[in-house]
C-alpha positions as CSV (number, residue, x, y, z in Angstrom):
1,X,20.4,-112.7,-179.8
2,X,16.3,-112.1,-179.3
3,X,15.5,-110.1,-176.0
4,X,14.4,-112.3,-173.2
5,X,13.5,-111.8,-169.7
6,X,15.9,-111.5,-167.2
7,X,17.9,-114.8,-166.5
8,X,17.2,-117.1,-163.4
9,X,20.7,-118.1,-164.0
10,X,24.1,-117.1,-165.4
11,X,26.9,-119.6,-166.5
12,X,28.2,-122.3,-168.4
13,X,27.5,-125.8,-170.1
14,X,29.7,-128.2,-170.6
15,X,30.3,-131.6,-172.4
16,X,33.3,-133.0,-171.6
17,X,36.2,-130.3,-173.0
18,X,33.2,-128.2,-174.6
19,X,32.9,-125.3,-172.3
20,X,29.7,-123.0,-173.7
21,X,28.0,-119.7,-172.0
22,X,24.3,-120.2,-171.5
23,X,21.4,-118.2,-169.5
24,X,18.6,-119.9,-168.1
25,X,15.1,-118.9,-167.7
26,X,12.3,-120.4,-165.6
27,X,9.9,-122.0,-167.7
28,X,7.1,-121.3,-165.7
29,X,4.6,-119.0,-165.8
30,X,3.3,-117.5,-162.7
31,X,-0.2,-116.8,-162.6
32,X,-2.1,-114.2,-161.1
33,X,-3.4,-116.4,-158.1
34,X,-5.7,-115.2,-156.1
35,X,-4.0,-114.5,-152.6
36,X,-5.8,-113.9,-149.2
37,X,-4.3,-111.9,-146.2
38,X,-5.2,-112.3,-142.5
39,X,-7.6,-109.7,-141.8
40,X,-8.6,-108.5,-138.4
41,X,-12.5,-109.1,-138.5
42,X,-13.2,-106.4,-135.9
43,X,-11.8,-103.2,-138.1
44,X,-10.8,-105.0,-141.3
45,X,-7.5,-104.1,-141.2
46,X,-5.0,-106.4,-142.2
47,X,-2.6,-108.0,-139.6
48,X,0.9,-107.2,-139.6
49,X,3.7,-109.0,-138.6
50,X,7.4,-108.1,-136.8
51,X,10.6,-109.8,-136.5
52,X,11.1,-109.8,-132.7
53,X,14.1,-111.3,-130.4
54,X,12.6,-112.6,-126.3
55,X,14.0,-109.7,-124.5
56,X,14.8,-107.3,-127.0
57,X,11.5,-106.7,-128.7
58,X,11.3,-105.8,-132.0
59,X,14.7,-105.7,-134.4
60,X,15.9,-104.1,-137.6
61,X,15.9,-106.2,-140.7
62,X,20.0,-105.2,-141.0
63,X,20.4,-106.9,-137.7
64,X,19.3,-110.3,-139.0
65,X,21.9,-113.0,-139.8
66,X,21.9,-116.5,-140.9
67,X,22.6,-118.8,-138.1
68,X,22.9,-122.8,-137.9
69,X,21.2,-124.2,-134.7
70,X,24.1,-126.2,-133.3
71,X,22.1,-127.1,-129.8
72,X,19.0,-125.3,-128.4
73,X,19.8,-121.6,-128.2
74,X,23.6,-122.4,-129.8
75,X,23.9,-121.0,-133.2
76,X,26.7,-120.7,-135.1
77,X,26.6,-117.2,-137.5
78,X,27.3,-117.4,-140.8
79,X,28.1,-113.9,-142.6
80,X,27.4,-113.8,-146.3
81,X,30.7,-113.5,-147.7
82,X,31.6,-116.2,-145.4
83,X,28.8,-118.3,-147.2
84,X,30.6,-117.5,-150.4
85,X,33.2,-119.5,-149.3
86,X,31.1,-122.4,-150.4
87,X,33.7,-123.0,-153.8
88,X,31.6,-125.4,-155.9
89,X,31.9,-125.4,-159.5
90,X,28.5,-126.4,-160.3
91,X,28.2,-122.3,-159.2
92,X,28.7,-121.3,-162.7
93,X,29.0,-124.9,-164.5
94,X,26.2,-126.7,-165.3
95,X,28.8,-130.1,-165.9
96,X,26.8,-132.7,-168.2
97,X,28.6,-135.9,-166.1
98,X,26.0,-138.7,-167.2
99,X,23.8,-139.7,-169.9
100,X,20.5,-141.9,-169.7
101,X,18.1,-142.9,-171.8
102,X,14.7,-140.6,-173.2
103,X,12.1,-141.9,-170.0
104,X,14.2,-143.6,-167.8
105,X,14.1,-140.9,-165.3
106,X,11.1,-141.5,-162.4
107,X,8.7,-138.9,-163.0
108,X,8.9,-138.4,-159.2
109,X,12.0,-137.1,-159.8
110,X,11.1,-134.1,-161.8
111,X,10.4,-131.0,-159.8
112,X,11.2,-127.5,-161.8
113,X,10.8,-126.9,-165.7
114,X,13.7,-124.1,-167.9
115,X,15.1,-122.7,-170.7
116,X,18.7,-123.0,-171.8
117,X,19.5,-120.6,-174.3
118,X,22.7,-119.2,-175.6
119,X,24.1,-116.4,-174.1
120,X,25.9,-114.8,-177.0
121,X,26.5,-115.5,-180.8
122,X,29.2,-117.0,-179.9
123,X,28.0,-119.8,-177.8
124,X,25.5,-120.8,-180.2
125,X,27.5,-123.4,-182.2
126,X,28.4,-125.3,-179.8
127,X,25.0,-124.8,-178.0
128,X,23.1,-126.2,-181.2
129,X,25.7,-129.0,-181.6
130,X,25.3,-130.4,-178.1
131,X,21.4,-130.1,-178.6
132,X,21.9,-132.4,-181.8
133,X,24.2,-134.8,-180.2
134,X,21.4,-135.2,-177.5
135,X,18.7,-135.6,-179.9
136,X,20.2,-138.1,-182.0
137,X,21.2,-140.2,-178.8
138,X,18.0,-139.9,-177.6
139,X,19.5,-139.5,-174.1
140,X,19.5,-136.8,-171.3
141,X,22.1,-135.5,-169.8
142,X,22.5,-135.4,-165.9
143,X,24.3,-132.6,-164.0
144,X,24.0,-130.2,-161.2
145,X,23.8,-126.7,-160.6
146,X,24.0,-124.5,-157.2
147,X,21.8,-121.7,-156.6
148,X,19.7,-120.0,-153.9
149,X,22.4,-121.7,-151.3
150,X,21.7,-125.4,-152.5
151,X,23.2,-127.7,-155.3
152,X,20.7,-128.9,-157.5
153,X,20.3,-132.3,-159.6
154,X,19.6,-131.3,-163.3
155,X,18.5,-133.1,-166.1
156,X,19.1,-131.4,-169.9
157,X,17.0,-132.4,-172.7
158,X,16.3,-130.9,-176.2
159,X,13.1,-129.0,-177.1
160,X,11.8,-128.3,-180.6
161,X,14.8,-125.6,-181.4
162,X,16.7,-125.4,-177.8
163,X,17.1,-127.3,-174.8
164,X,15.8,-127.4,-171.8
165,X,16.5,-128.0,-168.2
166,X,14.2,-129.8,-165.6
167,X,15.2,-129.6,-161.5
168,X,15.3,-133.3,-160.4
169,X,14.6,-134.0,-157.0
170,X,17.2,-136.5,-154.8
171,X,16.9,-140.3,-154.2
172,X,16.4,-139.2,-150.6
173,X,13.8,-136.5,-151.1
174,X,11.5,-139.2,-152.3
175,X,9.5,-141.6,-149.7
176,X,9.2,-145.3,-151.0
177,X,6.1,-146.1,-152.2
178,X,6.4,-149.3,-150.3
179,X,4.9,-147.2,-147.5
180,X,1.7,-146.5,-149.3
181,X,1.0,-149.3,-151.4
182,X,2.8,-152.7,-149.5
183,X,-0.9,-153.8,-148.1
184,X,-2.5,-154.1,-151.8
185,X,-0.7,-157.8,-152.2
186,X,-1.6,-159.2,-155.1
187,X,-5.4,-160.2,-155.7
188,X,-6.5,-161.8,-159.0
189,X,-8.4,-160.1,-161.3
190,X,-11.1,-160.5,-163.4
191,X,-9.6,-160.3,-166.5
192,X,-12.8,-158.6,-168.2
193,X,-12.8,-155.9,-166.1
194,X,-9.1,-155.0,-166.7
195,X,-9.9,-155.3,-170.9
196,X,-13.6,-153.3,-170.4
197,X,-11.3,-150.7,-168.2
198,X,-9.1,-150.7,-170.8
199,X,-11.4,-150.2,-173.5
200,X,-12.6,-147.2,-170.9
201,X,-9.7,-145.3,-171.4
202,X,-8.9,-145.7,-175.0
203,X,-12.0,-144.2,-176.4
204,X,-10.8,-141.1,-173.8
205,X,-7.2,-141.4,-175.3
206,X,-5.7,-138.5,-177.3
207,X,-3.0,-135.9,-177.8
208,X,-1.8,-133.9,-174.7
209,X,-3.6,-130.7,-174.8
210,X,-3.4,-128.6,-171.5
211,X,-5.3,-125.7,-173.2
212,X,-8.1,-127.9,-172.7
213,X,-8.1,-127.7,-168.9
214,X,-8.5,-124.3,-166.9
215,X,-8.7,-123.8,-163.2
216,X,-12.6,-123.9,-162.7
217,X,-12.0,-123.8,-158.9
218,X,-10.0,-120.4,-159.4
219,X,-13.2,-118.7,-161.8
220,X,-15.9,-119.7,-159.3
221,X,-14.0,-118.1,-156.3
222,X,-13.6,-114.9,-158.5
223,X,-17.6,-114.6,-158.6
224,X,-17.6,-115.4,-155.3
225,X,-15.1,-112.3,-154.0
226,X,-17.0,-110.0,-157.0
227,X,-20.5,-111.4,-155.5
228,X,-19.3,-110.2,-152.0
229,X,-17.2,-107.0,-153.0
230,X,-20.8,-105.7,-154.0
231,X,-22.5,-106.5,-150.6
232,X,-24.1,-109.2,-151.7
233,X,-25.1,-112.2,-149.0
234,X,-23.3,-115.5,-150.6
235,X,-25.7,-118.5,-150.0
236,X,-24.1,-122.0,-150.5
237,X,-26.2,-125.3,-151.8
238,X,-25.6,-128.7,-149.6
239,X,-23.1,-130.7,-151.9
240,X,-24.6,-133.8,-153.0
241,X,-23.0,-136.9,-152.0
242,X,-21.1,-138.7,-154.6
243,X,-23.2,-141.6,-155.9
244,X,-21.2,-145.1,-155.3
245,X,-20.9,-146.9,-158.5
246,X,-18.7,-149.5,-157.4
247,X,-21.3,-152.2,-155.8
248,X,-21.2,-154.6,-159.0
249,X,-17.7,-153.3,-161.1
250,X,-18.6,-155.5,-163.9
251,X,-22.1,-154.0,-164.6
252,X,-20.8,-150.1,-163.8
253,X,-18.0,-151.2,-166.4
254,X,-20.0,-152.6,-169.1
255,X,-23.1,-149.6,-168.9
256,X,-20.4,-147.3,-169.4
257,X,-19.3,-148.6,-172.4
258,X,-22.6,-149.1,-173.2
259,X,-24.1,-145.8,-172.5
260,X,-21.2,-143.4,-173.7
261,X,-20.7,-142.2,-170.3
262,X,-17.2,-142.5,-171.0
263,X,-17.2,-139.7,-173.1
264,X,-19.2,-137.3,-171.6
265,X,-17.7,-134.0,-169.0
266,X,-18.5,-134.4,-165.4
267,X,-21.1,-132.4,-164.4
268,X,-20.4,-129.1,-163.2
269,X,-19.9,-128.8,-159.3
270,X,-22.6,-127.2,-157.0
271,X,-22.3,-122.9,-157.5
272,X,-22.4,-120.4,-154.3
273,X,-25.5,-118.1,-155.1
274,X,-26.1,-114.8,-153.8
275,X,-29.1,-114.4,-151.8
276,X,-31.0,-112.4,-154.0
277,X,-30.9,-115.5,-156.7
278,X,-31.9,-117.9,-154.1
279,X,-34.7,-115.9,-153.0
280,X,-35.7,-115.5,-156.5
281,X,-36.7,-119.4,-156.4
């Protein structure tokens, strides 16, 4: 088997009777964010924190528990083999229990992208047959899995030459929509609009290509901290206000057909200067 990272997860798949050892590795690729810490302005120094108990003061991180808060102040203590108690099998089975159809799931629903892989040579027949039989269905199969103290709702799909796993959120983690959109009602609309709208968005239409999008936000704030890491003063224009283009739909709709606007990038947000460039104007 190729070398991989090291596995999120550690146990089996099943299908019915068809038991097979897998690993599974978050699909995810963290990024190098940029991360701020509280800083005390005064000295910048940074500002450190402690785990303190009212009346005791400051306590040792061996001292610290997990509790459940039965009534204020009431806890009851939980030690961790205790916690292991817990017997579920979706601990080390990942039991495929249902099958729906390719796009049936709510994208709501999908929180948290991995890879299934085998985790021998000899799981990999029966890994590559269930990836088939899913493929040929064209179904996805529903399951769960417990880890980090929680019992998660998986969905298992196949992908190019494996499968893969998505975290699915709960019917109850989800808030109706009914909440946000139950005042819209149901106005008539103009049906040239809808077809110029349309017509919008399939001249923009195209094959999903996230290299083509980068985090812009993430590359300006880099020049910023590189602009101020050298002393410089960072000067920041007024934003504009956004121009309202929605006073007559119909002609915005048809000049933007018209015009090719449609196609063209949005211009590029307002840039922080240093001081010495805006004094240089």
């Amino acid at each position: 088997m190729p070398n991989r990272s090291r596995a999120y997860w550690k146990g089996f798949l099943r299908l019915s009777l068809v038991s097979i050892s897998v690993e599974v590795f978050n699909a995810e690729e963290k990024r190098g964010d940029i991360a701020f810490h509280q800083i005390h302005k005064p000295t910048g120094k940074r500002v450190n924190y402690t785990k303190t108990v009212e009346g005791v003061g400051e306590v040792e991180a061996a001292d610290i528990v997990k509790g459940y808060e039965l009534d204020k102040d009431e806890y009851v203590i939980l030690e961790p083999e205790e916690l292991e108690a817990v017997r579920l099998e979706s601990k080390r089975t990942v039991d495929l229990t249902q099958f729906v159809s390719a796009g049936e799931i709510d994208p709501r629903y999908f929180e948290q992208p991995y890879y299934i892989a085998p985790a021998d040579d000899n799981a990999l027949e029966g890994y590559l047959v269930i990836r088939e039989a899913l493929r040929k269905s064209g179904r996805i199969g529903l399951g769960q899995m417990t880890i980090g103290g929680r019992e998660h709702l998986v969905a298992v799909t196949p992908l190019g030459a494996g499968l893969m796993m998505e975290r699915l959120r709960y019917a109850d983690e989800i808030k109706d929509s009914k909440e946000f959109f139950g005042e819209f009602g149901k106005p008539k609309l103009d049906s040239e609009m809808v077809e110029l709208a349309t017509e919008l968005i399939t001249r923009k239409s195209g094959a999903f290509d996230p290299s083509k999008f980068d985090d812009s936000y993430e590359k300006e704030l880099r020049k910023i901290i590189d602009m101020k890491a050298k002393g410089k003063r960072i000067v920041v224009d007024a934003p504009e206000p956004a121009p309202s283009n929605v006073v007559n739909l119909m002609d915005a709709l048809r000049k933007s057909l018209k015009s090719g606007k449609a196609d063209e990038p949005k211009p590029a947000p307002k840039k922080a200067r240093s001081a010495r460039s805006a004094s240089s104007k």
